[in-house]
N, C-alpha and C positions, 0 to 999 in steps of 0.2 A: 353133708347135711343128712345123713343117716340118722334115720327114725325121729325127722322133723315131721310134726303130724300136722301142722298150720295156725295151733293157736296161739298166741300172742297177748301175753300180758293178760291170760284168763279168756279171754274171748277165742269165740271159736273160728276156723277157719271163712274163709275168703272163697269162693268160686268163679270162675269166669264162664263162660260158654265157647268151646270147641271149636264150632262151627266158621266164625271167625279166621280160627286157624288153618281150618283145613283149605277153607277159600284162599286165604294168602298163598300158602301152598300151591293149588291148582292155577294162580295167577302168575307166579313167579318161576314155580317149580312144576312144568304141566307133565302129567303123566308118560303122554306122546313124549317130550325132549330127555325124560328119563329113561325110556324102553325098560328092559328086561327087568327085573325086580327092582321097577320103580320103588313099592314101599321100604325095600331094604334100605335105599337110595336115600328117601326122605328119613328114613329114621336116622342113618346116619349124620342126614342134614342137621337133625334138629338132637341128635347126641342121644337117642334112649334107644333103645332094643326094640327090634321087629316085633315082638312081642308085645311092648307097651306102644308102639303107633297103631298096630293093629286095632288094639284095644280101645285107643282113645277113638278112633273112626268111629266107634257105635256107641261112643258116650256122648253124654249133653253137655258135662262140665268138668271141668277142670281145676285144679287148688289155684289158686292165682301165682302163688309162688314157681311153682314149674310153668307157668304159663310166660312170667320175666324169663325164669330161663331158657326158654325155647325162643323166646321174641329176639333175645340176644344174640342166640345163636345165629339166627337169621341176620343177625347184624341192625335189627330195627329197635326205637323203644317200643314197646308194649300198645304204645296209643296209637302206631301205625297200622297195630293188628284191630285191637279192638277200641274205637274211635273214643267210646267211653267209661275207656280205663280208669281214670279218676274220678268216677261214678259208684263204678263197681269195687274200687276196689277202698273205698269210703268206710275205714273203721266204724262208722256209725251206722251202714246197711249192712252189719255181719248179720244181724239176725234176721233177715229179711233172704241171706245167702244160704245160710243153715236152713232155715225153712226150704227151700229148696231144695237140697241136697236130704233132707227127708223125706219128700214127696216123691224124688225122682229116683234118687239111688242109682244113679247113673254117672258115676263120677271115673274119670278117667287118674 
């Protein structure tokens, strides 16, 4: 999926919110039961680079598409992580997502 940018059929990308995820994480995968370089630990979990879990930690949002993929990874669908997955990820609230992702610029 190299140099998939999120948008789809003209419309622009999709976002989720983080935070979500990072909660799952600390619920299933608690820092304490990981010891030593827990974040390497979860990033491995969830398949991206120390680098980009780092990264996501101090972001607000997320493309929605890596967000299925990390949900998967975890073994869950997506609505386990965040309850209202088919809210958010509603082709007819993309621009209401965009908005956002201009405001905040905080995109993981």
């Amino acid at each position: 999926m190299a140099g998939y940018n999120g948008w789809i059929n003209g419309k622009p990308p999709m976002y989720v919110p983080v935070q979500p995820l990072l909660d799952y994480l600390d619920e299933y995968y608690p820092v304490q039961s990981l010891g030593k370089n827990h974040n390497e630990k979860r990033a491995t979990i969830l398949g991206c680079s120390i680098h980009t879990y780092r990264k996501m930690k101090y972001r607000k949002l997320l493309m929605w598409i890596k967000a299925d993929e990390y949900a998967i990874r975890l073994g869950v669908h997506p609505v386990e992580i965040w309850s209202d997955w088919y809210d958010m990820t509603d082709p007819e609230k993309r621009e209401l997502w965009q908005w956002i992702y201009r405001h905040n610029k905080l995109i993981a």
